[in-house]
DRENPA-3360 file (N, C-alpha, C; in nm, 2 decimals, always signed):
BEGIN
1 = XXXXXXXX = +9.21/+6.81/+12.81/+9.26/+6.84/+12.68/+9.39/+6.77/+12.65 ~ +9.39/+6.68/+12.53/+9.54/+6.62/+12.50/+9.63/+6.72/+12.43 ~ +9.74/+6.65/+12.50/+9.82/+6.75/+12.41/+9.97/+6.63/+12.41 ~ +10.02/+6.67/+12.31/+10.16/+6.60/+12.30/+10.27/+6.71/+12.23 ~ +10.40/+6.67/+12.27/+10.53/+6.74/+12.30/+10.59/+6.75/+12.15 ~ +10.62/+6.83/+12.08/+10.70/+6.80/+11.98/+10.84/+6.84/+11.95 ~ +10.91/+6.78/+11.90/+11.07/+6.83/+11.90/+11.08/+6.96/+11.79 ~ +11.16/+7.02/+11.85/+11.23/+7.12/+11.79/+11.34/+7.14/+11.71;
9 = XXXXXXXX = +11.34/+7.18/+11.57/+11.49/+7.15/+11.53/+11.60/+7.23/+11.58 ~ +11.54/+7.34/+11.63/+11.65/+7.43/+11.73/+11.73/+7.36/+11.78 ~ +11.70/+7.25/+11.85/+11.74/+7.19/+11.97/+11.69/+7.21/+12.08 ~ +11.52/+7.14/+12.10/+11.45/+7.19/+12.19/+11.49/+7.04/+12.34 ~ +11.49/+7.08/+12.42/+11.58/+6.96/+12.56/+11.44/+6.89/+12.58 ~ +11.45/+6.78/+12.58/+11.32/+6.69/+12.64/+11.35/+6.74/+12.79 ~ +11.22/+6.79/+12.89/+11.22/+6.77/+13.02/+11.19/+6.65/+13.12 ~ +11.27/+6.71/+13.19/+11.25/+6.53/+13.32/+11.17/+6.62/+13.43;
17 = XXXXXXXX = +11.15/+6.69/+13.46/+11.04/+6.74/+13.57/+10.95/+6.82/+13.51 ~ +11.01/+6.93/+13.43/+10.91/+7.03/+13.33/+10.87/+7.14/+13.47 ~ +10.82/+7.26/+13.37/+10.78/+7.38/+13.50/+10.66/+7.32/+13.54 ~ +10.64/+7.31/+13.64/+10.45/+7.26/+13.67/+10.37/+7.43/+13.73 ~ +10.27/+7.36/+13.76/+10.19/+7.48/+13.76/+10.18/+7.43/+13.94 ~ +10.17/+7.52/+14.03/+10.20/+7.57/+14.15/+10.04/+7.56/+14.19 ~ +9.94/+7.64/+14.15/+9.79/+7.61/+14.15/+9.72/+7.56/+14.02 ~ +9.64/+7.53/+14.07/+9.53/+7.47/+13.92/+9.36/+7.52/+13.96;
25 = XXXXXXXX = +9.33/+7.47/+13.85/+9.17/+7.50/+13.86/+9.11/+7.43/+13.74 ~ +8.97/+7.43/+13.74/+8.95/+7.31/+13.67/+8.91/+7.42/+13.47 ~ +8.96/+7.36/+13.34/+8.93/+7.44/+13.23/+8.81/+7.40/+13.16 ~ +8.75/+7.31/+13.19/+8.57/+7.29/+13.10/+8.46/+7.37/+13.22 ~ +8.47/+7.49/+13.25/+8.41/+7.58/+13.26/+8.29/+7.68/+13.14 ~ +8.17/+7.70/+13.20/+8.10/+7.81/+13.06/+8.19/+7.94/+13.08 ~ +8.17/+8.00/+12.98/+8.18/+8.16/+12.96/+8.18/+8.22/+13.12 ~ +8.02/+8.22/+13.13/+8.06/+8.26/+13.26/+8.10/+8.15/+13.37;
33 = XXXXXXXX = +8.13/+8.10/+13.39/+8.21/+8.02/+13.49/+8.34/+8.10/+13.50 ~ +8.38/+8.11/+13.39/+8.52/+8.18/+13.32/+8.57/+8.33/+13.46 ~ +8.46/+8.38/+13.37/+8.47/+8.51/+13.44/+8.46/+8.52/+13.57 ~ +8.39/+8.45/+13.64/+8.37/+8.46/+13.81/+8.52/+8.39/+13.84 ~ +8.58/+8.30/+13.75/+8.75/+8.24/+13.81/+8.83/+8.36/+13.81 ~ +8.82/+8.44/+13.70/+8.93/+8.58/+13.66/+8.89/+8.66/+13.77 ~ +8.78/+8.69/+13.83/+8.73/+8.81/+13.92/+8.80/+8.76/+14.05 ~ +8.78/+8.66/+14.07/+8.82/+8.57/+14.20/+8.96/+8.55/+14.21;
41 = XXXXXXXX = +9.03/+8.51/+14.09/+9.16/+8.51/+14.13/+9.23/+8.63/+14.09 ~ +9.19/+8.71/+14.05/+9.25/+8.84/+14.02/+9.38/+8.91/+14.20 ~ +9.26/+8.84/+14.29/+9.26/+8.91/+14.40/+9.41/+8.85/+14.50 ~ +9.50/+8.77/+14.42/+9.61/+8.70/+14.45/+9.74/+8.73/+14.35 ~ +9.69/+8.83/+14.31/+9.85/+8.87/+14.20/+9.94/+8.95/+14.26 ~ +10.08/+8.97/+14.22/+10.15/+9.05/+14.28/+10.17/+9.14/+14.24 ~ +10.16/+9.29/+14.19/+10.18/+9.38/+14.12/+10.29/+9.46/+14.19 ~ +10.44/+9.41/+14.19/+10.55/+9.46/+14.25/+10.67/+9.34/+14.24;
49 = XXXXXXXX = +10.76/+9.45/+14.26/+10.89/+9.37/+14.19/+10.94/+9.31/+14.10 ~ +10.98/+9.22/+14.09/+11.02/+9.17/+13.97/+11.19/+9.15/+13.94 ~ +11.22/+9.03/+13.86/+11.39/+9.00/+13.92/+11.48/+9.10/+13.85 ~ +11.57/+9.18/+13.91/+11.64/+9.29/+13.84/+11.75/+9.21/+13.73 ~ +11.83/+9.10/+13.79/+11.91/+9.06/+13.65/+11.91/+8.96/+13.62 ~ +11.73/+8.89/+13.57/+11.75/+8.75/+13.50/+11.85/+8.70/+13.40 ~ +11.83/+8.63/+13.46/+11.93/+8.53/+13.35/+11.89/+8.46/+13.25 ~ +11.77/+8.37/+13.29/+11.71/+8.32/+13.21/+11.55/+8.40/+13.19;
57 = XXXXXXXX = +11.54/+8.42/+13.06/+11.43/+8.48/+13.02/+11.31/+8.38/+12.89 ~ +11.20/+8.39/+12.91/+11.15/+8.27/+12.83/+11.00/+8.36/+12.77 ~ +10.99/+8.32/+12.67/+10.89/+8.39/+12.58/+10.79/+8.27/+12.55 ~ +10.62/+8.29/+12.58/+10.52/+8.18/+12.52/+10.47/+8.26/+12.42 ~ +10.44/+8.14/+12.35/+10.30/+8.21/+12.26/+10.25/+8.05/+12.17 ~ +10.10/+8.12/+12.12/+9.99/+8.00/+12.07/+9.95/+8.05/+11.93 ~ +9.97/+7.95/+11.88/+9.86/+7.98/+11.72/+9.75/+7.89/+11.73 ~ +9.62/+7.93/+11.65/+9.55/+7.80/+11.64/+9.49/+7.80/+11.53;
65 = XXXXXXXX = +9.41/+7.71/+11.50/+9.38/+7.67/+11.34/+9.20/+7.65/+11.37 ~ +9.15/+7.76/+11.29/+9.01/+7.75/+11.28/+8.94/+7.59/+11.26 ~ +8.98/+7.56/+11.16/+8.91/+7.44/+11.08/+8.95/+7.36/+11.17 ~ +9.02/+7.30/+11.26/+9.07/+7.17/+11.30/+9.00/+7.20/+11.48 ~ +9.02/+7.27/+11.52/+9.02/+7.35/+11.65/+9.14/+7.33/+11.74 ~ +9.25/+7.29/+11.65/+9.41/+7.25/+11.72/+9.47/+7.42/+11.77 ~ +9.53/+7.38/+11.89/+9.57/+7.48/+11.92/+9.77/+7.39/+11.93 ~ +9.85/+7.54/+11.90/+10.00/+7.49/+11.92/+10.07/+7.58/+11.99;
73 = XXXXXXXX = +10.15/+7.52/+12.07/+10.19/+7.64/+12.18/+10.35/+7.60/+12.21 ~ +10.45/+7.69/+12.24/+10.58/+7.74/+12.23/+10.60/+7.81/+12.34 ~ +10.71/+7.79/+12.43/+10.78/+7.81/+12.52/+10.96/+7.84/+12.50 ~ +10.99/+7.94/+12.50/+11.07/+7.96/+12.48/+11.21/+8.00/+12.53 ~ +11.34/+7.94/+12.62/+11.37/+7.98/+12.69/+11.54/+8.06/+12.67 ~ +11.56/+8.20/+12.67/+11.71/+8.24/+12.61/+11.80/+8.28/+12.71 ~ +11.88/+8.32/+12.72/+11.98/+8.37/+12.83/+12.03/+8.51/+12.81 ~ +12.00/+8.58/+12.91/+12.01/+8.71/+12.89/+12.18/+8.76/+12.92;
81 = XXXXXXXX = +12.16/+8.88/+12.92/+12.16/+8.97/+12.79/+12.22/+8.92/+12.66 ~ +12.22/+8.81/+12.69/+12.27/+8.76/+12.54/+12.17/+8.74/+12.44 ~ +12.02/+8.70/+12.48/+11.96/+8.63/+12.38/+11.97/+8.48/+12.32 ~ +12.08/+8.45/+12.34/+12.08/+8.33/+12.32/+11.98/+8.19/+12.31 ~ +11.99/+8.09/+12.25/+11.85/+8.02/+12.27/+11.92/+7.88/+12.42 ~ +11.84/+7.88/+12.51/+11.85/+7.77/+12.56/+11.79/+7.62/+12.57 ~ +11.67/+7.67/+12.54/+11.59/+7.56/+12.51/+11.49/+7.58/+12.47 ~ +11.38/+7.54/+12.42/+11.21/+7.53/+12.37/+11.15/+7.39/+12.38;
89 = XXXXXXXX = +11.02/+7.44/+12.39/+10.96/+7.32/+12.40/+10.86/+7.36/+12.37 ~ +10.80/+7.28/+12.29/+10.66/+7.26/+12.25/+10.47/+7.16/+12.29 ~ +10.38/+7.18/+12.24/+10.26/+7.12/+12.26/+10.20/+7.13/+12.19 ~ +10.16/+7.00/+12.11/+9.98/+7.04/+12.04/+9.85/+6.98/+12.10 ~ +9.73/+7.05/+12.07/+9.64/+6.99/+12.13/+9.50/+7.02/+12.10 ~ +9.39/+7.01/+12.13/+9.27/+7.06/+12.08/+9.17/+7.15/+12.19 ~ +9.14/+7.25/+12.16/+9.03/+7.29/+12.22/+8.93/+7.26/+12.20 ~ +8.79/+7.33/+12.30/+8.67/+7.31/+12.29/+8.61/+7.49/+12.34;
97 = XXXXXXXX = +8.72/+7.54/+12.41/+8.61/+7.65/+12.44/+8.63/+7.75/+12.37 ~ +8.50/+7.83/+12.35/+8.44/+7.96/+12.26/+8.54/+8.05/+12.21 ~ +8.55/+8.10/+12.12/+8.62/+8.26/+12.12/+8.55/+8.37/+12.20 ~ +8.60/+8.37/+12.30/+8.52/+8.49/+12.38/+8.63/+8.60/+12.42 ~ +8.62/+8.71/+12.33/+8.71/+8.83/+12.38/+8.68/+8.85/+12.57 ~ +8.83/+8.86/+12.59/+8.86/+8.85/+12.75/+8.92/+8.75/+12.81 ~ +8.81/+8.59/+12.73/+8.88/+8.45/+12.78/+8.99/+8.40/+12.72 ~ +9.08/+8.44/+12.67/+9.15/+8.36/+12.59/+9.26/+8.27/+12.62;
105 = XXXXXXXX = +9.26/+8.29/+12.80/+9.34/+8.18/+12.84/+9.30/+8.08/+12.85 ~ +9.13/+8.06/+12.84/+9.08/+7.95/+12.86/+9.06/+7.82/+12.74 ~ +9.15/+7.90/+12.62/+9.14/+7.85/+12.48/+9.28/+7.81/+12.51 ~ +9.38/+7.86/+12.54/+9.52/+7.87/+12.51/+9.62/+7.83/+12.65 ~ +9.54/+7.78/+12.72/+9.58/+7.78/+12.92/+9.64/+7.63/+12.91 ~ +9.54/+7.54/+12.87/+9.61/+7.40/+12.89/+9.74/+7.37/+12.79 ~ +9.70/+7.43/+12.72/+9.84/+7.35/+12.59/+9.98/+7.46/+12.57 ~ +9.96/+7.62/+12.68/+10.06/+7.66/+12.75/+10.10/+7.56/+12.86;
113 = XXXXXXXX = +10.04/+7.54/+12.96/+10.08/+7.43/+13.08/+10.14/+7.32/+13.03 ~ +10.09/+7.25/+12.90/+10.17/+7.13/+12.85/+10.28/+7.16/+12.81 ~ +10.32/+7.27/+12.73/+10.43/+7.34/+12.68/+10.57/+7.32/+12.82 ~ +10.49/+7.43/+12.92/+10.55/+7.42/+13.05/+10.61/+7.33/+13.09 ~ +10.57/+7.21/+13.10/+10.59/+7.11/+13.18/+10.69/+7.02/+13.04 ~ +10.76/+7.04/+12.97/+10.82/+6.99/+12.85/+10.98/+7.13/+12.88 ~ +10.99/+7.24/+12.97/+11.09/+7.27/+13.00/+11.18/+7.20/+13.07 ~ +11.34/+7.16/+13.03/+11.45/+7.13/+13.20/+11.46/+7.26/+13.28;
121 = XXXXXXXX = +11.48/+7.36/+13.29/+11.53/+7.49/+13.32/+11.42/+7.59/+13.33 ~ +11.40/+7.62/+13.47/+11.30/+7.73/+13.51/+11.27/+7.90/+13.47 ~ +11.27/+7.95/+13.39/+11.27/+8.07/+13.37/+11.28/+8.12/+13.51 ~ +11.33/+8.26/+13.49/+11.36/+8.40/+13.58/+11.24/+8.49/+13.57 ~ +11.18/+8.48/+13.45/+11.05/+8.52/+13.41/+11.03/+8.50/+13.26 ~ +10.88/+8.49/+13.26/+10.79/+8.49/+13.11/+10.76/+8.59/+13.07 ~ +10.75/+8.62/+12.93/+10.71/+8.74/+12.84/+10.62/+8.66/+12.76 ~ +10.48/+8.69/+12.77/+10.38/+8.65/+12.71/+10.33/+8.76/+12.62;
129 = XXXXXXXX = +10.27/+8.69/+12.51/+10.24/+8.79/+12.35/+10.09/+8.76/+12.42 ~ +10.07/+8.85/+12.48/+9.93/+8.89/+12.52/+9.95/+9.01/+12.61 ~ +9.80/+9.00/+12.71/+9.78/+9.07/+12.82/+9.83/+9.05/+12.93 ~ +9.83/+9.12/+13.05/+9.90/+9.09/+13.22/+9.73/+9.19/+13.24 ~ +9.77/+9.29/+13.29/+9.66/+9.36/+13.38/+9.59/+9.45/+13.29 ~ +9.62/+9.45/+13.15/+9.53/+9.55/+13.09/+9.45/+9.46/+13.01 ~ +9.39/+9.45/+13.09/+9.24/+9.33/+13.05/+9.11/+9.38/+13.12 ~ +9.00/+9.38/+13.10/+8.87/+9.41/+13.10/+8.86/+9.43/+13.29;
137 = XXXXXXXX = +8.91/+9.23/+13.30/+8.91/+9.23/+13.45/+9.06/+9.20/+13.51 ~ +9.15/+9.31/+13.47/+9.28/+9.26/+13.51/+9.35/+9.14/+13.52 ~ +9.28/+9.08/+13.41/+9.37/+8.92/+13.44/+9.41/+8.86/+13.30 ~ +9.45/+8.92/+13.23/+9.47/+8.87/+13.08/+9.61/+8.70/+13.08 ~ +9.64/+8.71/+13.00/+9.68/+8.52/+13.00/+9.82/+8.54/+13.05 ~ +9.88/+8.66/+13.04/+10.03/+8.69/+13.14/+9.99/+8.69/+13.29 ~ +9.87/+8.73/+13.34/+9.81/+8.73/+13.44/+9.79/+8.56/+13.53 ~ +9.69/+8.51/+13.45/+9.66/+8.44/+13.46/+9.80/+8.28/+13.43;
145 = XXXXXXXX = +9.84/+8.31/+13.36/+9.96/+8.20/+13.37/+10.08/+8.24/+13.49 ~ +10.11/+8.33/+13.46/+10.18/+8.39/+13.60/+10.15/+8.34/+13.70 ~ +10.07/+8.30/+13.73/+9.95/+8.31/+13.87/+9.98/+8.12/+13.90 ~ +9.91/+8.10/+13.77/+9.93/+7.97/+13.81/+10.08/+7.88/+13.83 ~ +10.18/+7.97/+13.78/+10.27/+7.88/+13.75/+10.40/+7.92/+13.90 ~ +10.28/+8.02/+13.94/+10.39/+8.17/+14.05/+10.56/+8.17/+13.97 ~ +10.56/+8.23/+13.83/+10.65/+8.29/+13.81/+10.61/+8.45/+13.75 ~ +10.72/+8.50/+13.81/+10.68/+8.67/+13.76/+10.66/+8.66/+13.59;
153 = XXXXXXXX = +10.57/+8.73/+13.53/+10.52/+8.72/+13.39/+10.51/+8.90/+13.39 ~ +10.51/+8.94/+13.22/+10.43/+9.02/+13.20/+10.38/+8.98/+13.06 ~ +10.32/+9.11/+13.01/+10.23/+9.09/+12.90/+10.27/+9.16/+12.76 ~ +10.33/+9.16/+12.69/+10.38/+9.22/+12.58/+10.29/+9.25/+12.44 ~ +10.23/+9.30/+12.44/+10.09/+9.30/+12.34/+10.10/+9.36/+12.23 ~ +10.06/+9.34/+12.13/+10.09/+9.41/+11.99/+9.97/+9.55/+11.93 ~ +9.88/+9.47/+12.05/+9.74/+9.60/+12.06/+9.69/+9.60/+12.13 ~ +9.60/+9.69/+12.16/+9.53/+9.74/+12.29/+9.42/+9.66/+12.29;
161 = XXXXXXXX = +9.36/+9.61/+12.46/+9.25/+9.51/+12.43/+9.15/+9.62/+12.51 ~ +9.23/+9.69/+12.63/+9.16/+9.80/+12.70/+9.21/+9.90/+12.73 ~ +9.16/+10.02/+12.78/+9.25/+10.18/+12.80/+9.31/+10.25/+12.66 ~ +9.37/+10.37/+12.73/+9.43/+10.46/+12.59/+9.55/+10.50/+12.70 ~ +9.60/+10.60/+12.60/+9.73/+10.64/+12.64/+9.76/+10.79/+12.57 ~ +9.84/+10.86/+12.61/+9.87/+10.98/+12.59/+9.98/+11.03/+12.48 ~ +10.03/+11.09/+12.45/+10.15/+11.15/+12.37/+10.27/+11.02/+12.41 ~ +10.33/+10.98/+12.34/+10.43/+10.90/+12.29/+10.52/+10.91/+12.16;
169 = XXXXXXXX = +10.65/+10.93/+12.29/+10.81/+10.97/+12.20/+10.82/+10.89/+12.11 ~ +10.89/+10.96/+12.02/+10.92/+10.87/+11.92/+11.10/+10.75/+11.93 ~ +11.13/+10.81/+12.03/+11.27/+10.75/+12.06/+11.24/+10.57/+12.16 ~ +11.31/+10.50/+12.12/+11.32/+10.37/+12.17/+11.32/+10.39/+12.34 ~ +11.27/+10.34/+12.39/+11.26/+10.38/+12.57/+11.16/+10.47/+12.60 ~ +11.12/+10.56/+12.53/+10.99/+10.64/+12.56/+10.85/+10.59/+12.58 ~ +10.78/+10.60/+12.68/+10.67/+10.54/+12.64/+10.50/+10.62/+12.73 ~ +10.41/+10.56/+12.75/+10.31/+10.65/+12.79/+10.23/+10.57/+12.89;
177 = XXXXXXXX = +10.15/+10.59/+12.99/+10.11/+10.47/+13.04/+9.95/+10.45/+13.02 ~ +9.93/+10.31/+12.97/+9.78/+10.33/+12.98/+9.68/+10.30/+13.08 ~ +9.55/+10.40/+13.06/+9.47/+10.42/+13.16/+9.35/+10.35/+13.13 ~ +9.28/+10.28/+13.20/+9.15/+10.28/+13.18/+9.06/+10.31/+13.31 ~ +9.01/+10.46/+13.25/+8.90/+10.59/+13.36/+9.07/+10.62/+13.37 ~ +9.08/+10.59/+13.54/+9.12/+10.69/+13.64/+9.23/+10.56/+13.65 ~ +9.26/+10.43/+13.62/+9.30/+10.33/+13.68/+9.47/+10.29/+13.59 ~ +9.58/+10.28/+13.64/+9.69/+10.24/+13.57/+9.70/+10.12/+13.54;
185 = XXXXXXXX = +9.70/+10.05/+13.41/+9.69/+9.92/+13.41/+9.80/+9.84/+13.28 ~ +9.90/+9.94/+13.25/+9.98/+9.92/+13.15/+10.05/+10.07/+13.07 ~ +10.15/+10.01/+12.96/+10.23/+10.14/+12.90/+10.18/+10.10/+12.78 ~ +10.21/+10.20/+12.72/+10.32/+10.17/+12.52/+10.41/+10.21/+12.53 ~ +10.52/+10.10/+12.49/+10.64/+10.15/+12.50/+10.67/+10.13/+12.37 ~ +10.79/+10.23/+12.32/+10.81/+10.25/+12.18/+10.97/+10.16/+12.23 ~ +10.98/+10.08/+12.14/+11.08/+9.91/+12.16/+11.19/+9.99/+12.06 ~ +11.20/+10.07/+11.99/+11.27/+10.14/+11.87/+11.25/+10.26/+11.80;
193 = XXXXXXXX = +11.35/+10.34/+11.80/+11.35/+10.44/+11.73/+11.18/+10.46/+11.63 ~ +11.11/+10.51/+11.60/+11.00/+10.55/+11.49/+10.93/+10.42/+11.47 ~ +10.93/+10.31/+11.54/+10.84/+10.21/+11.51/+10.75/+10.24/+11.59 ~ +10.61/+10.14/+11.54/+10.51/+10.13/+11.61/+10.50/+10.07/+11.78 ~ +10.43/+10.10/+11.90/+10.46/+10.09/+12.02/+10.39/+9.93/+12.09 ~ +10.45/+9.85/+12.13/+10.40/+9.75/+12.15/+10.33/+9.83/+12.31 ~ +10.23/+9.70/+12.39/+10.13/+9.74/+12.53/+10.21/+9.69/+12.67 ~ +10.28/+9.69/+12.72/+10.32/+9.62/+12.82/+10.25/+9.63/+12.95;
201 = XXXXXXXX = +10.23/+9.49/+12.99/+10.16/+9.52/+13.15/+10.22/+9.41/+13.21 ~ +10.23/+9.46/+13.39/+10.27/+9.37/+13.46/+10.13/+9.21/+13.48 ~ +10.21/+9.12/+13.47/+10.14/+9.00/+13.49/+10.13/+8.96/+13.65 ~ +10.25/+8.90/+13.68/+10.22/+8.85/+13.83/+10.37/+8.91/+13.86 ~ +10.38/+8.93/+13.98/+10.52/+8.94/+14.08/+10.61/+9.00/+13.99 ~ +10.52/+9.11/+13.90/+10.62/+9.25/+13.86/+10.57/+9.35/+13.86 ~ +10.63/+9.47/+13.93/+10.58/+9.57/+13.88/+10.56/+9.66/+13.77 ~ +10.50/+9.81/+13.79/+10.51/+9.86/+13.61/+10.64/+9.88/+13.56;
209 = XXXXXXXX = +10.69/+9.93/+13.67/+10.84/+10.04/+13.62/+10.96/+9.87/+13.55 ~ +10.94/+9.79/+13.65/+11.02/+9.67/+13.63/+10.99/+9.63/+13.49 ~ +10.85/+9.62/+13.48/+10.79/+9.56/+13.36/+10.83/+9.61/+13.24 ~ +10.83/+9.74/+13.25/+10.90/+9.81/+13.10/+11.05/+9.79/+13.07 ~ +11.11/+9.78/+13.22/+11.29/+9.75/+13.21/+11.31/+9.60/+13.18 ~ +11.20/+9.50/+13.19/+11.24/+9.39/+13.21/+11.23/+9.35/+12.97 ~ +11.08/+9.43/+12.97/+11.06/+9.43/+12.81/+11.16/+9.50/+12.68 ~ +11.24/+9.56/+12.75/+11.30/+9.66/+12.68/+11.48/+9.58/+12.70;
217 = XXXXXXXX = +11.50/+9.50/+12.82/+11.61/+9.43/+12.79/+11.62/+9.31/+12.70 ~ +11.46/+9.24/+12.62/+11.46/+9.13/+12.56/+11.45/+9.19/+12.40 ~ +11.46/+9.28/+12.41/+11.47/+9.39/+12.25/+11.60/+9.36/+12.18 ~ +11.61/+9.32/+12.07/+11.71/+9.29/+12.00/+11.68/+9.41/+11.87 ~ +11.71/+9.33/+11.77/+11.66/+9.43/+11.60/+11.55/+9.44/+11.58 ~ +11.43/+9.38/+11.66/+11.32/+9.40/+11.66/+11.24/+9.45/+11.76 ~ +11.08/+9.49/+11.69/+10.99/+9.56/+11.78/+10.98/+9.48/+11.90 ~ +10.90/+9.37/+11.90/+10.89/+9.33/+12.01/+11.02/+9.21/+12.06;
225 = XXXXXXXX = +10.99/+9.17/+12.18/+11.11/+9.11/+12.29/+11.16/+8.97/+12.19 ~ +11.28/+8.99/+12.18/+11.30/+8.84/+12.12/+11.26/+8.69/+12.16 ~ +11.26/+8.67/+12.28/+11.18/+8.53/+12.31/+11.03/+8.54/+12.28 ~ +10.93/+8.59/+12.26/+10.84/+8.58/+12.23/+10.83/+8.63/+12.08 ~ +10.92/+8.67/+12.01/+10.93/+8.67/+11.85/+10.97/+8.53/+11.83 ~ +11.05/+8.46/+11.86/+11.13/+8.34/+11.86/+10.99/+8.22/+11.85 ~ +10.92/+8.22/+12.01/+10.80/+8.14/+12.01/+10.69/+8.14/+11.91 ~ +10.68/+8.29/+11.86/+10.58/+8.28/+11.72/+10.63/+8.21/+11.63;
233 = XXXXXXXX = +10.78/+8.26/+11.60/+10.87/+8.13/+11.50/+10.81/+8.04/+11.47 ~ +10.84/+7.95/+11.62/+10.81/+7.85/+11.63/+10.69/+7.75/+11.63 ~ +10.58/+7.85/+11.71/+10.44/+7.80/+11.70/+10.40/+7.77/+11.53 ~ +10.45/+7.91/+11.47/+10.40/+7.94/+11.30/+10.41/+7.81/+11.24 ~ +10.61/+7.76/+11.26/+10.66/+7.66/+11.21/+10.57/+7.50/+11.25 ~ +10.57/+7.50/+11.37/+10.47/+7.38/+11.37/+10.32/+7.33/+11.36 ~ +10.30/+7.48/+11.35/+10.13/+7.46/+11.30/+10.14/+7.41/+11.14 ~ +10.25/+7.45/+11.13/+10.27/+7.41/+10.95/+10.29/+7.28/+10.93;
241 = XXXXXXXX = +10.38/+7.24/+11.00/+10.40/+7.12/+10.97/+10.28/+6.99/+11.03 ~ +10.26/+7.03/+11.15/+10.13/+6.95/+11.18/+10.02/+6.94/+11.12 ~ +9.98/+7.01/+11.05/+9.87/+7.03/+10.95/+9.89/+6.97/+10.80 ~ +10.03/+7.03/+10.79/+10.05/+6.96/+10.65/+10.09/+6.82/+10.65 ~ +10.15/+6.75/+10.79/+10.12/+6.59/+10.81/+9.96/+6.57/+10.79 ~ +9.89/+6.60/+10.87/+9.74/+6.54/+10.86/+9.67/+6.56/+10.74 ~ +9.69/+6.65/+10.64/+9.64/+6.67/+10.52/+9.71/+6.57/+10.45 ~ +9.83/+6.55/+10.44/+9.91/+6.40/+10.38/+9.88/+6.32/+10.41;
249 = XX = +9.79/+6.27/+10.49/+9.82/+6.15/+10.55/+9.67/+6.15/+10.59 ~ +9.60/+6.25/+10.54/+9.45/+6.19/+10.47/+9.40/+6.21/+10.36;
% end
């Protein structure tokens, strides 16, 4: 899959090493091909711990564009507890595989890793606008990136992909954990006073209890964690403009 780097008007740092990915595996896999990788590597995650006072904290996220099959992806890196921005970095690029609820790393996996490797400065951890372990087969794209990249991730989600959950406070820090059957695989935590509850699940090399302290310190004026509000920013912003170059300029 190509992909290329785009600047940021933020002030995104060109990288000289970039985060690399620690394992790989190959992504022109079928559907099922897919599935037998998630089942198989599911069995190497860490579900514990997680760093008590990062410093650096980094939010991904991907938009993509039906008609073109371009996928754009955002990495985002701030400094805690400040929020602050340190760096971003971007990727565009094209897919080829399916929309298949479950796989969506396999749509969004390479032109995250391009993103990656366009960082100077290693996150402490990732906050991904997806899943960690509340996925079908415990391996949603916080999971699954986590894994490959061995940094602690979780999964910050805007809706439920699997399980339910119980009674939930209405006060900011309250939250409920969700279950699917008998099995613990994520919360809702309520991010603010009477708003709606984002999903949180641990990804790789965090636990639950860490996972909700670690989501709940990237909370600013908004519902969900600021570096991964910041990354949609940014994905949004250059899907725009990438698109609207190639429409000009055909």
């Amino acid at each position: 899959m190509g992909s290329a780097r785009a600047a940021d008007a933020l002030g995104s740092l060109r990288g000289e090493r970039g985060v690399r990915p620690v394992r790989r595996h190959r992504w022109n896999l079928t559907p099922r091909e897919a599935i037998a990788l998630q089942n198989r590597m599911r069995a190497g995650l860490i579900i514990r711990g997680g760093p008590r006072s990062p410093r650096l904290v980094a939010g991904a996220d991907v938009a993509y564009d039906k008609a073109s099959a371009m996928c754009f992806a955002a990495v985002v890196v701030m400094r805690s507890p400040e929020m602050e921005l340190v760096e971003c970095a971007t990727a565009v690029g094209k897919t080829s595989f399916p929309y298949v609820p479950g796989l969506l790393t396999f749509r969004e996996g390479p032109i995250l890793l391009a993103a990656f490797g366009g960082l100077r400065t290693r996150p402490d951890i990732v906050i991904f606008d997806g899943q960690g372990l509340a996925h079908p087969r415990r391996f949603g794209l916080a999971s699954h990136m986590g894994y490959l990249l061995d940094i602690p991730s979780i999964g910050c989600a805007k809706s439920i992909l699997v399980g339910e959950h119980g009674p939930l406070g209405a006060r900011a820090g309250d939250f409920a954990w969700l279950m699917d059957k008998d099995e613990r695989i994520g919360a809702a935590l309520r991010t603010r006073d009477n708003v709606r509850p984002i999903y949180v699940s641990p990804g790789h090399r965090v636990g639950f209890r860490p996972a909700l302290r670690l989501a709940l310190s990237a909370i600013t004026r908004f519902r969900v964690p600021e570096p991964t509000r910041m990354a949609d920013m940014m994905v949004a912003r250059l899907k725009r403009e990438r698109l609207g170059a190639a429409s000009s300029s055909g």
